[in-house]
N, CA and C atoms of all chains as a GROMACS GRO file, in nm:
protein
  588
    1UNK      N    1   2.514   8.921  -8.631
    1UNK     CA    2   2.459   8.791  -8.598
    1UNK      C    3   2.464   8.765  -8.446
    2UNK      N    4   2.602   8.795  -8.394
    2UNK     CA    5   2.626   8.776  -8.250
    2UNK      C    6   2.521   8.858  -8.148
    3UNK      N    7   2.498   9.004  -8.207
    3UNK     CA    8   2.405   9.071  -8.142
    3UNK      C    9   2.258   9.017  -8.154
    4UNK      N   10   2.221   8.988  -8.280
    4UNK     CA   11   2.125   8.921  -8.310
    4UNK      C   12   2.052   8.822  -8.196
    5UNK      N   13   2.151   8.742  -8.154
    5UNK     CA   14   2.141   8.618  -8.068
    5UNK      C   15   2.111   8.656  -7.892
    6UNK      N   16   2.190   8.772  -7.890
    6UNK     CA   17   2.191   8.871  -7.757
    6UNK      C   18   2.058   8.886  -7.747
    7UNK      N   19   2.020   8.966  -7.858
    7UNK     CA   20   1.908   9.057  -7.829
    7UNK      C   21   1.737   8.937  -7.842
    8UNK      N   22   1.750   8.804  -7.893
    8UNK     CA   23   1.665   8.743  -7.884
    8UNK      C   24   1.663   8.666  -7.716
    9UNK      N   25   1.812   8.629  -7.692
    9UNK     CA   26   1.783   8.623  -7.556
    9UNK      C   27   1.705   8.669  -7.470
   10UNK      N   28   1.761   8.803  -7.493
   10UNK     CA   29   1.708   8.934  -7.375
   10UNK      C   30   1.539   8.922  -7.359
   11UNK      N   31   1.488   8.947  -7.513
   11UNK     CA   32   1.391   8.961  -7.572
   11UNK      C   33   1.288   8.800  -7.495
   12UNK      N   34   1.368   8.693  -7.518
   12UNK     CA   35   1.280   8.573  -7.499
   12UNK      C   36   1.266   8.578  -7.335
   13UNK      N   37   1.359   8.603  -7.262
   13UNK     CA   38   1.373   8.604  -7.111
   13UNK      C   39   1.247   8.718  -7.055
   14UNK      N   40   1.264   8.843  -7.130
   14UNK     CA   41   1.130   8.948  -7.083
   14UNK      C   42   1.006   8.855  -7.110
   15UNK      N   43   0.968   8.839  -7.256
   15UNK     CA   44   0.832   8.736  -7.286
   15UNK      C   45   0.789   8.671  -7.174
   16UNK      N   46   0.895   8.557  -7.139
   16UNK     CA   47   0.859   8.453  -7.008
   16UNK      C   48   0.852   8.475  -6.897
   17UNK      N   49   0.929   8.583  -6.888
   17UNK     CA   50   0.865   8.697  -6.724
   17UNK      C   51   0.742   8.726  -6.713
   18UNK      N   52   0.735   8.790  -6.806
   18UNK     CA   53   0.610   8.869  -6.824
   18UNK      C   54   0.456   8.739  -6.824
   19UNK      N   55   0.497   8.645  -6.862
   19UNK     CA   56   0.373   8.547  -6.877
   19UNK      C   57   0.414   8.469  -6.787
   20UNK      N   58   0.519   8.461  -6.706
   20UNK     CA   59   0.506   8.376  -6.551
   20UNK      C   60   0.435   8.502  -6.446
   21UNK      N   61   0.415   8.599  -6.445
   21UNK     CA   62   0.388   8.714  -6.384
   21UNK      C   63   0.233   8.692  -6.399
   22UNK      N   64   0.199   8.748  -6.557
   22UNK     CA   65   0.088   8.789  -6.600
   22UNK      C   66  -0.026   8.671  -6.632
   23UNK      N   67   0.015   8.558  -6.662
   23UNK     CA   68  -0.019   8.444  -6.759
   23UNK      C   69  -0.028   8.495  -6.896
   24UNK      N   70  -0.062   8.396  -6.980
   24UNK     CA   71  -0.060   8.443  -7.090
   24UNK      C   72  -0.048   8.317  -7.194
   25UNK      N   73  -0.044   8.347  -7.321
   25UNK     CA   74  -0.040   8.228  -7.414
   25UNK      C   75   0.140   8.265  -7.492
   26UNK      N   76   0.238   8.127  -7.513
   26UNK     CA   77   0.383   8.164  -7.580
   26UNK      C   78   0.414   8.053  -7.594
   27UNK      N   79   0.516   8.051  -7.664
   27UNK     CA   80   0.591   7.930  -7.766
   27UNK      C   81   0.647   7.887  -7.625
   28UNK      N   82   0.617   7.848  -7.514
   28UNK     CA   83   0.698   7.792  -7.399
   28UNK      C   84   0.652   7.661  -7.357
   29UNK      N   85   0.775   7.601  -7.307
   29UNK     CA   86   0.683   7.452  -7.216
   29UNK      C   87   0.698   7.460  -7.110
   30UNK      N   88   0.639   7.388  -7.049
   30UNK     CA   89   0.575   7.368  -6.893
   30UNK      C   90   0.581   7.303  -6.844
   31UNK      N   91   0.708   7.316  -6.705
   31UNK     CA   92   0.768   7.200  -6.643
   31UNK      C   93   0.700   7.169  -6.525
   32UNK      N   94   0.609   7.096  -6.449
   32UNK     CA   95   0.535   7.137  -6.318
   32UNK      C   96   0.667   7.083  -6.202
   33UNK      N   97   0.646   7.206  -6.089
   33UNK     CA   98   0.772   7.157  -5.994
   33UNK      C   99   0.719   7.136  -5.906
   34UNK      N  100   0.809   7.024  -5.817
   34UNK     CA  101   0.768   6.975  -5.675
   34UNK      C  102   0.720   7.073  -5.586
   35UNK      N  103   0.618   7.063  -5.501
   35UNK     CA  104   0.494   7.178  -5.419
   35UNK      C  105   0.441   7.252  -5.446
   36UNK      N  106   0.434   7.244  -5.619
   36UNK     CA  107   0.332   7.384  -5.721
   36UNK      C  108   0.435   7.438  -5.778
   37UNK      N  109   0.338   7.537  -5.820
   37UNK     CA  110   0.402   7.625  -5.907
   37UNK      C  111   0.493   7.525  -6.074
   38UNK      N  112   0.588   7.608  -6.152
   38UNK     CA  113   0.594   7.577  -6.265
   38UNK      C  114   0.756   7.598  -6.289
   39UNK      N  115   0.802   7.599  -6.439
   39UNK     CA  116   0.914   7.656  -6.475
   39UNK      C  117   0.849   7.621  -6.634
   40UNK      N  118   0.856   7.754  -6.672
   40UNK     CA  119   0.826   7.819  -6.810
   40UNK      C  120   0.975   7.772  -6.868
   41UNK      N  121   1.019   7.717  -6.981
   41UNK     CA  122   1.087   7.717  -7.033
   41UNK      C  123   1.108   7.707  -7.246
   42UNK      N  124   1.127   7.863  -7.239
   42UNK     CA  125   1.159   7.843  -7.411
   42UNK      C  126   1.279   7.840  -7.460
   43UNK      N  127   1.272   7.707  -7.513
   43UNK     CA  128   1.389   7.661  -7.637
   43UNK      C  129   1.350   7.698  -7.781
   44UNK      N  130   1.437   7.741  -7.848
   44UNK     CA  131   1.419   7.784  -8.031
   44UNK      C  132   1.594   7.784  -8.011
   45UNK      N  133   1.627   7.764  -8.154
   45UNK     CA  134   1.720   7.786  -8.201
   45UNK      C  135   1.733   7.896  -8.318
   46UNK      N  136   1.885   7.962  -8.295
   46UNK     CA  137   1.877   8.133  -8.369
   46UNK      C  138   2.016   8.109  -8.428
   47UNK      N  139   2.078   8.127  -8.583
   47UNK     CA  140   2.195   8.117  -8.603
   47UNK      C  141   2.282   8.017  -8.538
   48UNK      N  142   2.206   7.887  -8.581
   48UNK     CA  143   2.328   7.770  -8.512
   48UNK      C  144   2.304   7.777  -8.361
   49UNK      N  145   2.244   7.906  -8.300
   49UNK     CA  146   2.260   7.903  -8.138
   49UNK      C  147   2.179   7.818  -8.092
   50UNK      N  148   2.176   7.817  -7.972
   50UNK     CA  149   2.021   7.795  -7.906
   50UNK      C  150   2.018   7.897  -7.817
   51UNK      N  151   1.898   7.900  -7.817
   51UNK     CA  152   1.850   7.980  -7.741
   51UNK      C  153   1.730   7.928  -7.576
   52UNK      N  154   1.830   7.964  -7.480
   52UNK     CA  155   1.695   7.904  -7.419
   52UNK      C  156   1.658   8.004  -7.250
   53UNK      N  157   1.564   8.011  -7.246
   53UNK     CA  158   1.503   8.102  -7.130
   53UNK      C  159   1.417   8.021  -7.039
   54UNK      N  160   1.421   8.082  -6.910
   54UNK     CA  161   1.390   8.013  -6.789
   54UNK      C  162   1.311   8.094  -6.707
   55UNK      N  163   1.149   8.091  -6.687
   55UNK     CA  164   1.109   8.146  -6.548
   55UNK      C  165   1.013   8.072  -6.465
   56UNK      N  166   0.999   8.079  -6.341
   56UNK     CA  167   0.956   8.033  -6.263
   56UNK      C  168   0.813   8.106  -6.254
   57UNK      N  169   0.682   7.983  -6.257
   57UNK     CA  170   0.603   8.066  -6.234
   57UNK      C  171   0.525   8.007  -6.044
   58UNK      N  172   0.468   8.102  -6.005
   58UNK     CA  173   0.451   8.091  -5.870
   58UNK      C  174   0.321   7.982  -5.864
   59UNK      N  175   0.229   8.039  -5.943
   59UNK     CA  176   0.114   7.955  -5.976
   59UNK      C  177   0.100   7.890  -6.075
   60UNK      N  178   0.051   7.774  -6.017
   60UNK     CA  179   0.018   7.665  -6.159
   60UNK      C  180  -0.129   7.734  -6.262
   61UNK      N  181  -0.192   7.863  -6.188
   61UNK     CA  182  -0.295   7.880  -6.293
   61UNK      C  183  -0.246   7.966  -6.414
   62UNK      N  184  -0.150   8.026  -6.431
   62UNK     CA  185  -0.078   8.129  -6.557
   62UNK      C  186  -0.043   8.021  -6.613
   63UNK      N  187   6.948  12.121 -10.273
   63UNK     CA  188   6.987  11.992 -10.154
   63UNK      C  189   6.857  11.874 -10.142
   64UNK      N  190   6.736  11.964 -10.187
   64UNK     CA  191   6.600  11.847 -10.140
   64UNK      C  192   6.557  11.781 -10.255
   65UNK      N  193   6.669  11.814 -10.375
   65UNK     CA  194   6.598  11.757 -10.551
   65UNK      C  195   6.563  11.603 -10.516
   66UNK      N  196   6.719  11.536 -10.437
   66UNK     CA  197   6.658  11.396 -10.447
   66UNK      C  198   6.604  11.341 -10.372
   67UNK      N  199   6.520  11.392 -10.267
   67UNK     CA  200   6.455  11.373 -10.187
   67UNK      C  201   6.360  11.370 -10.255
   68UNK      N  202   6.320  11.423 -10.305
   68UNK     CA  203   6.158  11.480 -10.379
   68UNK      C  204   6.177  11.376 -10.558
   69UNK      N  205   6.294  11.366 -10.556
   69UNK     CA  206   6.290  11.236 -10.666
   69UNK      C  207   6.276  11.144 -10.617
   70UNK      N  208   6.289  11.074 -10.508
   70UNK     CA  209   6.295  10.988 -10.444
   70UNK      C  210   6.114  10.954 -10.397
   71UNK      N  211   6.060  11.047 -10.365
   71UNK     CA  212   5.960  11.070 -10.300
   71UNK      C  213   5.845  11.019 -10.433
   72UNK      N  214   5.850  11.120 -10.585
   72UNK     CA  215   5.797  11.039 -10.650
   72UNK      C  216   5.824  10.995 -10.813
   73UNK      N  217   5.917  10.853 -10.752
   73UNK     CA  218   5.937  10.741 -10.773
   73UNK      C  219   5.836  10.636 -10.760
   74UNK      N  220   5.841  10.599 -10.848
   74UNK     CA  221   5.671  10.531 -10.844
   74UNK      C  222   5.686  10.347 -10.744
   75UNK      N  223   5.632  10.318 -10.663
   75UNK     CA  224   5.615  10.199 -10.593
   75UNK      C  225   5.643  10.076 -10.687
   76UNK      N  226   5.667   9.926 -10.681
   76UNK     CA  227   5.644   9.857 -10.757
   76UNK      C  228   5.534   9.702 -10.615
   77UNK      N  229   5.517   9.787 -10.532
   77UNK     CA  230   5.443   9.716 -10.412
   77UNK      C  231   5.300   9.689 -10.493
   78UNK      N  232   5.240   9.550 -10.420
   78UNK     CA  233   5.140   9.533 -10.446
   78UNK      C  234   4.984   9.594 -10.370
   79UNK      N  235   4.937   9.701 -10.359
   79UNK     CA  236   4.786   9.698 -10.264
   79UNK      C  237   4.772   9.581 -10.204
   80UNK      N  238   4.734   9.497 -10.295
   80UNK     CA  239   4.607   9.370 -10.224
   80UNK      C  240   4.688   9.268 -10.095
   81UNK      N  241   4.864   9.267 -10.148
   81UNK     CA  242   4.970   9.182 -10.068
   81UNK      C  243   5.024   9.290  -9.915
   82UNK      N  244   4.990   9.414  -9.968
   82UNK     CA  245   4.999   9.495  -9.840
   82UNK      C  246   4.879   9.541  -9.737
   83UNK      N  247   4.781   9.525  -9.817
   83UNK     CA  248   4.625   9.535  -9.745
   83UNK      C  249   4.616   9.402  -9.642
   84UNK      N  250   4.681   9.253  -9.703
   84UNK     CA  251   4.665   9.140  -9.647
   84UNK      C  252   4.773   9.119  -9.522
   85UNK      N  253   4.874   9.174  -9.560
   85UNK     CA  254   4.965   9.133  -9.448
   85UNK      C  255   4.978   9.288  -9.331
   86UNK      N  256   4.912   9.371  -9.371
   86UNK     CA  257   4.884   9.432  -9.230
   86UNK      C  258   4.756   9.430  -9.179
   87UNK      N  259   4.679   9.429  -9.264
   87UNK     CA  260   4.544   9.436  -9.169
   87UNK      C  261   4.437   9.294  -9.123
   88UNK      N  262   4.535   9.183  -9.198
   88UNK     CA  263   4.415   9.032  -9.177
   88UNK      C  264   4.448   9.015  -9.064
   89UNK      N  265   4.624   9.009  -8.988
   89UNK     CA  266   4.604   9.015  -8.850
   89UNK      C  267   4.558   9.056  -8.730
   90UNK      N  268   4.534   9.212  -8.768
   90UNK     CA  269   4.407   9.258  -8.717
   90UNK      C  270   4.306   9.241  -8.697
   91UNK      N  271   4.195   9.199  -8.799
   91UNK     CA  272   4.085   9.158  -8.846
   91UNK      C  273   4.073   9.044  -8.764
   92UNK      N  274   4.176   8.930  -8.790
   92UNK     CA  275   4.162   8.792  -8.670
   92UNK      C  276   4.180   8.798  -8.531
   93UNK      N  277   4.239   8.904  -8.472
   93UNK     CA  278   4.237   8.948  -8.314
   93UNK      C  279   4.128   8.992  -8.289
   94UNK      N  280   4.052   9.070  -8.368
   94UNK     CA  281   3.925   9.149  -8.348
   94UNK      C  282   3.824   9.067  -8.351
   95UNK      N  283   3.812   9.011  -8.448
   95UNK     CA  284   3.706   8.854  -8.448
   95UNK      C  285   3.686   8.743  -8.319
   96UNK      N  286   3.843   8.743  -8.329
   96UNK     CA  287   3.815   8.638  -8.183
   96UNK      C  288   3.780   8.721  -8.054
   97UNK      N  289   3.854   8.834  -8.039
   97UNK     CA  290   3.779   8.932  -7.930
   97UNK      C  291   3.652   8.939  -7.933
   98UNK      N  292   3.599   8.969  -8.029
   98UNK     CA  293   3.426   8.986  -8.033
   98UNK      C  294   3.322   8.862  -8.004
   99UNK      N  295   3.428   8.724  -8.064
   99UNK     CA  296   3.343   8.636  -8.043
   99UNK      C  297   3.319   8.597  -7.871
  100UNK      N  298   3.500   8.598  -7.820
  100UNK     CA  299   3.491   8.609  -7.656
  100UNK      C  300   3.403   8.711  -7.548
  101UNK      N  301   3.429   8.802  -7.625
  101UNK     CA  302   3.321   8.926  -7.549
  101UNK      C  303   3.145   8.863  -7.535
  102UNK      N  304   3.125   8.782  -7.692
  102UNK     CA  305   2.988   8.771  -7.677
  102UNK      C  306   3.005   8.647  -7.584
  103UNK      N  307   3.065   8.569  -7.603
  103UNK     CA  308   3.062   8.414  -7.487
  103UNK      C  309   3.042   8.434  -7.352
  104UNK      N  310   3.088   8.533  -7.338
  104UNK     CA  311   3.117   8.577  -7.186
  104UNK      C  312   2.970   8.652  -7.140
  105UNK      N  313   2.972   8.722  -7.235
  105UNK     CA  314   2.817   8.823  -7.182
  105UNK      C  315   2.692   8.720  -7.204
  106UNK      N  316   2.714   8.623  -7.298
  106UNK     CA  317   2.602   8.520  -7.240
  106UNK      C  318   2.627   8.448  -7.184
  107UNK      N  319   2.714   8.345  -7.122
  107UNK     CA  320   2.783   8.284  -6.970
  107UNK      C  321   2.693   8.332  -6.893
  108UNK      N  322   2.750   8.513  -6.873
  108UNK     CA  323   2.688   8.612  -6.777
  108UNK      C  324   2.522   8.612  -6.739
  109UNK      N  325   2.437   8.630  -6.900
  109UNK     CA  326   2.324   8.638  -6.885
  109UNK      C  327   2.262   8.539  -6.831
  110UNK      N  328   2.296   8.398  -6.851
  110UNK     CA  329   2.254   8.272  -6.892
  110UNK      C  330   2.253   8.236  -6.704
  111UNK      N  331   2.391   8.272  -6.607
  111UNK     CA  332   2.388   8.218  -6.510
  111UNK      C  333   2.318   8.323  -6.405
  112UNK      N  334   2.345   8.408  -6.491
  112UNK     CA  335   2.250   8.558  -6.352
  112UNK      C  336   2.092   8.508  -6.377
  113UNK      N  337   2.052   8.488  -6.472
  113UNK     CA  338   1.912   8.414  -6.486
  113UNK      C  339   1.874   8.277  -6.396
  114UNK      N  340   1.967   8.200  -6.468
  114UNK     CA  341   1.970   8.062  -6.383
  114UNK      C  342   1.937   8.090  -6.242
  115UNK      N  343   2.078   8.173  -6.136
  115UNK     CA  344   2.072   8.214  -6.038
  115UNK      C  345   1.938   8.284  -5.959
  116UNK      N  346   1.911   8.353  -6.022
  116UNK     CA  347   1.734   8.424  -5.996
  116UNK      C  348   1.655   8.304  -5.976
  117UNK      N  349   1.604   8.242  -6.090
  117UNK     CA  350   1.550   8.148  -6.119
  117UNK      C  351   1.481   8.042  -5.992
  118UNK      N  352   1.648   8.006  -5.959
  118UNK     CA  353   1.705   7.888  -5.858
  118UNK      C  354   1.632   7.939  -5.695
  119UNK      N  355   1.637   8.046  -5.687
  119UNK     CA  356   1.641   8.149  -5.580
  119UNK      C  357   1.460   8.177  -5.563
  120UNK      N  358   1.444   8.147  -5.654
  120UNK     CA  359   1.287   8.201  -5.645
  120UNK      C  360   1.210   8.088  -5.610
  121UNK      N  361   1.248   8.009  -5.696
  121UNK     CA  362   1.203   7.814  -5.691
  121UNK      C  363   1.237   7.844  -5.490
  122UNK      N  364   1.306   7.834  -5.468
  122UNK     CA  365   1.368   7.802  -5.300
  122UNK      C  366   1.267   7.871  -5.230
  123UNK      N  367   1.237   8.010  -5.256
  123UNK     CA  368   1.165   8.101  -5.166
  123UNK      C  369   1.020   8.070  -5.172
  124UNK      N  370   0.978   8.000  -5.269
  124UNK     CA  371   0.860   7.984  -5.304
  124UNK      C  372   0.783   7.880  -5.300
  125UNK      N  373   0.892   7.797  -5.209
  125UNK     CA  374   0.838   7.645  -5.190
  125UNK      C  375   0.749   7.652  -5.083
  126UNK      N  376   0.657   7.533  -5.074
  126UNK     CA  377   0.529   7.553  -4.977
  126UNK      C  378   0.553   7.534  -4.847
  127UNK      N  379   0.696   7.412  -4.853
  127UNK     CA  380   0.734   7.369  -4.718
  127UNK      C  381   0.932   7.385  -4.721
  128UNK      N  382   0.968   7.385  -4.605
  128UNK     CA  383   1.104   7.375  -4.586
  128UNK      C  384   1.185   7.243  -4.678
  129UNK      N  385   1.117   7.112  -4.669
  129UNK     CA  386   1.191   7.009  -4.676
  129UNK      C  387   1.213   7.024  -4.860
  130UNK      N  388   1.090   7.077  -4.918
  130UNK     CA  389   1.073   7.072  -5.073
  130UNK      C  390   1.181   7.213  -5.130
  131UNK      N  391   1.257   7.265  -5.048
  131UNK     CA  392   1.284   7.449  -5.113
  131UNK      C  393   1.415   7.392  -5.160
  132UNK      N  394   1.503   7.309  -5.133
  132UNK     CA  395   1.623   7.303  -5.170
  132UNK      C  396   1.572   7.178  -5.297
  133UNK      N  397   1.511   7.150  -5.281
  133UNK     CA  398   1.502   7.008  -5.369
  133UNK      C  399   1.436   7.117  -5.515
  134UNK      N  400   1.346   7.188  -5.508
  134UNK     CA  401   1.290   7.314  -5.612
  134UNK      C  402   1.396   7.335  -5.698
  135UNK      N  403   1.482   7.419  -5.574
  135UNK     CA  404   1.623   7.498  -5.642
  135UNK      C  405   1.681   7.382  -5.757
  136UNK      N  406   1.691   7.295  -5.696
  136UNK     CA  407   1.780   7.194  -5.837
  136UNK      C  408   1.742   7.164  -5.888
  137UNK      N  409   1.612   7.127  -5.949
  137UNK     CA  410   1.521   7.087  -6.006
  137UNK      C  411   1.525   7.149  -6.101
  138UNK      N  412   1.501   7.348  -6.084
  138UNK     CA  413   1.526   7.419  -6.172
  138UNK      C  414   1.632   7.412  -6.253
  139UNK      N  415   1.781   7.406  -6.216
  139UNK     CA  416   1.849   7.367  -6.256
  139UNK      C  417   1.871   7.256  -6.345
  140UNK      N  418   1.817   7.134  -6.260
  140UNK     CA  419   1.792   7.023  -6.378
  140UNK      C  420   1.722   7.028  -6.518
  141UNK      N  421   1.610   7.113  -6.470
  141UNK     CA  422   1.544   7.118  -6.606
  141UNK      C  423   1.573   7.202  -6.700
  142UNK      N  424   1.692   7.294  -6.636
  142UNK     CA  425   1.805   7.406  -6.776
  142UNK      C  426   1.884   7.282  -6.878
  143UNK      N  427   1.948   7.195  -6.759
  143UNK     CA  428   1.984   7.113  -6.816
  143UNK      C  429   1.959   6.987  -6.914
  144UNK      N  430   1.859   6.969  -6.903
  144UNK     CA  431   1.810   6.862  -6.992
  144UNK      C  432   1.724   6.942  -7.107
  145UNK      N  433   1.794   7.090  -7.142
  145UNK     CA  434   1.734   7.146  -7.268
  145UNK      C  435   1.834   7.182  -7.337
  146UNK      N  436   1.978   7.163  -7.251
  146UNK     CA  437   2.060   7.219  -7.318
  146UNK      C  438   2.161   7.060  -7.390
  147UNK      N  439   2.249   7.075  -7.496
  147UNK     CA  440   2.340   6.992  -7.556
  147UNK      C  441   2.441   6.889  -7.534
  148UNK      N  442   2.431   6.795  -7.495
  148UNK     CA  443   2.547   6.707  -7.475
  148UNK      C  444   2.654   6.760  -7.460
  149UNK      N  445   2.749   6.865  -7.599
  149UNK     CA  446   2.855   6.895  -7.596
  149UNK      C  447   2.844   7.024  -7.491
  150UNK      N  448   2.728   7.072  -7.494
  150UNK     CA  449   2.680   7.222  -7.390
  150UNK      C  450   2.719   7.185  -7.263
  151UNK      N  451   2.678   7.078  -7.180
  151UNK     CA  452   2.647   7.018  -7.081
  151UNK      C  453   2.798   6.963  -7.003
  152UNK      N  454   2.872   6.881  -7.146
  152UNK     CA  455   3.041   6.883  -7.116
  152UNK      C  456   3.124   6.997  -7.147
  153UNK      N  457   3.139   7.090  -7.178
  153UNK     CA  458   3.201   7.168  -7.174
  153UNK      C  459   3.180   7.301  -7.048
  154UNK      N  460   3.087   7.307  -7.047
  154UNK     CA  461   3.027   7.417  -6.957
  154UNK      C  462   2.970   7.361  -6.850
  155UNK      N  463   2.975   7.320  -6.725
  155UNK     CA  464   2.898   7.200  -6.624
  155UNK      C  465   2.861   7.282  -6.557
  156UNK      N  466   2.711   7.380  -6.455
  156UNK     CA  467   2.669   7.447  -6.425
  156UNK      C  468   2.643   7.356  -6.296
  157UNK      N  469   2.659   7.456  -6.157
  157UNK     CA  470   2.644   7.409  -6.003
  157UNK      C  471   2.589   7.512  -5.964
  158UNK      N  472   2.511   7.474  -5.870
  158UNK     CA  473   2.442   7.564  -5.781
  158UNK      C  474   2.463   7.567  -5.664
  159UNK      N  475   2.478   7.651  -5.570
  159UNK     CA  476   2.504   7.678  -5.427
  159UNK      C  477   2.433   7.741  -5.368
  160UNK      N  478   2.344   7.672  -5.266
  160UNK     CA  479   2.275   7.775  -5.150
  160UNK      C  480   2.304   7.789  -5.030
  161UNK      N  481   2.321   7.931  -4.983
  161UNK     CA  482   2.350   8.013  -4.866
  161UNK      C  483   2.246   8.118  -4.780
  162UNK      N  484   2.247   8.080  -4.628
  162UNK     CA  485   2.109   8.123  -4.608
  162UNK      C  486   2.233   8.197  -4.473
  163UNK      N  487   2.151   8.389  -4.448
  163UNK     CA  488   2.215   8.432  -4.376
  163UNK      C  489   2.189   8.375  -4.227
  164UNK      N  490   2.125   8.323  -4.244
  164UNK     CA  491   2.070   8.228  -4.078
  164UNK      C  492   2.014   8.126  -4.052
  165UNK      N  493   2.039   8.003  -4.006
  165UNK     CA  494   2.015   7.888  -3.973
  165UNK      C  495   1.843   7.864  -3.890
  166UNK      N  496   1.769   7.869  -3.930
  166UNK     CA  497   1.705   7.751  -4.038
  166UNK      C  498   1.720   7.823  -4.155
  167UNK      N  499   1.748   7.779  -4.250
  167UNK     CA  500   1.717   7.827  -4.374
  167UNK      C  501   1.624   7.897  -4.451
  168UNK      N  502   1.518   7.805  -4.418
  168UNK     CA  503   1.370   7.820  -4.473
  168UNK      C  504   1.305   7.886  -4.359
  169UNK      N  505   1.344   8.003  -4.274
  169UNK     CA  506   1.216   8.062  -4.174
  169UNK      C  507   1.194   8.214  -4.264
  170UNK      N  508   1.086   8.302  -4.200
  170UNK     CA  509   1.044   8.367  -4.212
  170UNK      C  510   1.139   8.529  -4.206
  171UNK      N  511   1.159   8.601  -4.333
  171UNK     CA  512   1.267   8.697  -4.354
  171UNK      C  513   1.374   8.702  -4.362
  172UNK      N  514   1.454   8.541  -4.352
  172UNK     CA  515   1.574   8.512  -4.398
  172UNK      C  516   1.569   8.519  -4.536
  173UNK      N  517   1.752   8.571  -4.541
  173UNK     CA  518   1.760   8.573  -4.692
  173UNK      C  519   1.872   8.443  -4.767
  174UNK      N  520   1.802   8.431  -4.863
  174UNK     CA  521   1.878   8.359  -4.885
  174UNK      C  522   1.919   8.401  -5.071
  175UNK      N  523   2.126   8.291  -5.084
  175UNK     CA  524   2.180   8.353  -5.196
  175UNK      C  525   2.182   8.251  -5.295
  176UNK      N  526   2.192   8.253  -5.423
  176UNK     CA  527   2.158   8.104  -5.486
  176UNK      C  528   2.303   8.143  -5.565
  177UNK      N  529   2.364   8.099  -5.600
  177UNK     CA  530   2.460   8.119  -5.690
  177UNK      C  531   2.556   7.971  -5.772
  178UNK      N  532   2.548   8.065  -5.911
  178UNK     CA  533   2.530   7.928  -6.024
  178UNK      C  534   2.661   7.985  -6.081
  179UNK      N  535   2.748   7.873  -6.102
  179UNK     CA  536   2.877   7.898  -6.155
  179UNK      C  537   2.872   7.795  -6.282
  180UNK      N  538   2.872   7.881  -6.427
  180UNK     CA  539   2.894   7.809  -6.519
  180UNK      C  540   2.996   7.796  -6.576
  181UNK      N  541   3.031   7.686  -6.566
  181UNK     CA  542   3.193   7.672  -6.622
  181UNK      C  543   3.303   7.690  -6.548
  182UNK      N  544   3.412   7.798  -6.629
  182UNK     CA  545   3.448   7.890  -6.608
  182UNK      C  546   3.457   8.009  -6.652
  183UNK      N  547   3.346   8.036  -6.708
  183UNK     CA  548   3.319   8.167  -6.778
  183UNK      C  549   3.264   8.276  -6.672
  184UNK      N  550   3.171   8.170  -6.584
  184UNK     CA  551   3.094   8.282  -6.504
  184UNK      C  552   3.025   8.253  -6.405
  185UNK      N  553   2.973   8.339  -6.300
  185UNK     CA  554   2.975   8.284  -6.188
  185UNK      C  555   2.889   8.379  -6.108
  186UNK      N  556   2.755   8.363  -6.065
  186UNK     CA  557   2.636   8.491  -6.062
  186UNK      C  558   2.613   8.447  -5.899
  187UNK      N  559   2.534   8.511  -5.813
  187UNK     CA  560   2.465   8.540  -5.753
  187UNK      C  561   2.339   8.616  -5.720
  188UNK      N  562   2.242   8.525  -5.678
  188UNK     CA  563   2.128   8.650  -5.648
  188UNK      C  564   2.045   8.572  -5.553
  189UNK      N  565   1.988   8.703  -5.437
  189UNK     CA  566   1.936   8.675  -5.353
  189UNK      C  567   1.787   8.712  -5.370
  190UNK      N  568   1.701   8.644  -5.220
  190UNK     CA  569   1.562   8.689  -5.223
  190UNK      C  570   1.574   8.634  -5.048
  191UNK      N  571   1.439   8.731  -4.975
  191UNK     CA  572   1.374   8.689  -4.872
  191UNK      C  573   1.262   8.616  -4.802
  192UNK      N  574   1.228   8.494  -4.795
  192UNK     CA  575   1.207   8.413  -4.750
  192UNK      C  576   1.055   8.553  -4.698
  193UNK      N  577   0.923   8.476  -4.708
  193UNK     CA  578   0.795   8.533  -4.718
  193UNK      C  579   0.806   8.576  -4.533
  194UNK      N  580   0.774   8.712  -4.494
  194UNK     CA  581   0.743   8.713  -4.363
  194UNK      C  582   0.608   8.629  -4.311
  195UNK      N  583   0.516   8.606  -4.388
  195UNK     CA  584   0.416   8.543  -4.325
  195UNK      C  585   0.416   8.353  -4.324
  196UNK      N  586   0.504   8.275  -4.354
  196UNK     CA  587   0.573   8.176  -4.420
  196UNK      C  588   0.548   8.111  -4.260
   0.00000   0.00000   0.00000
């Protein structure tokens, strides 16, 4: 279970890289930050956890 | 000389398995549990603030102007925070610190270090350089 929770981390943190990088469509929301750009952020909950991942995207067009 | 040794030897037990299985190995079992559960707390502490830290660091480098790069950095931060739990939020209180190897902060090929200490579990750093054409 404990690994379980690890490995969705890991797993959710690559996703939101990859689509602050690339753009893309994901279960994420979209924080707009002061002078552009963004912060991708996915929340889900996994075994009681939460789970939550953070990336910055440079451009507001991804 | 070894008859009663070897009578002795088998002599049949009147011990229970299940009362000897329990009292040597559940204490085991409960050191190991809580070890595993600490090991995982810690390695996500770890993940959670080396991310944060990046994060924070990138927001800063990536701001359009000087006055907005430190205000970014926390922002990011803020908005970890207002996803995470009341009891998350009191128990674990996450700070950020920025360090720039040279005064102005925000010029061109300075680096700068963002580092996010959660709790006391853990405590990350990570740097980036400030755009040469900036």
């Amino acid at each position: 279970m404990q690994l379980d929770v690890m490995k969705s981390s890991n797993l959710s943190q690559g996703e939101l890289a990859r689509i602050a990088i690339e753009g893309g469509e994901g279960s994420h929301n979209y924080y707009p930050l002061i002078g552009g750009g963004s912060l991708l952020v996915i929340n889900q909950k996994q075994s009681n956890k939460k789970i939550i991942a953070v990336a910055v995207n440079e451009s507001s067009n991804n | 000389m070894s008859l009663p040794i070897i009578k002795f030897l088998k002599k049949g037990s009147n011990g229970s398995a299940i009362t000897e299985f329990l009292i040597f190995t559940l204490p085991f079992f409960t050191v190991l549990l809580i070890l595993v559960t600490q090991i995982h707390s810690k390695s996500m502490a770890l993940l959670e603030s080396k991310n944060l830290a990046r994060q924070a660091v990138r927001a800063f480098v990536t701001s359009p102007t000087p006055e907005l790069a430190m205000i970014r950095a926390y922002q990011v931060i803020d908005l970890y925070k207002s996803n995470l739990s009341q009891d998350a939020l009191q128990s674990r209180p996450i700070n950020l610190t920025i360090n720039c190897q040279e005064f102005a902060c925000f010029s061109p090929g300075n680096k700068v270090s963002a580092t996010v200490s959660i709790g006391r579990l853990s405590t990350s750093t990570a740097s980036e350089y400030v755009d040469l054409w900036r």
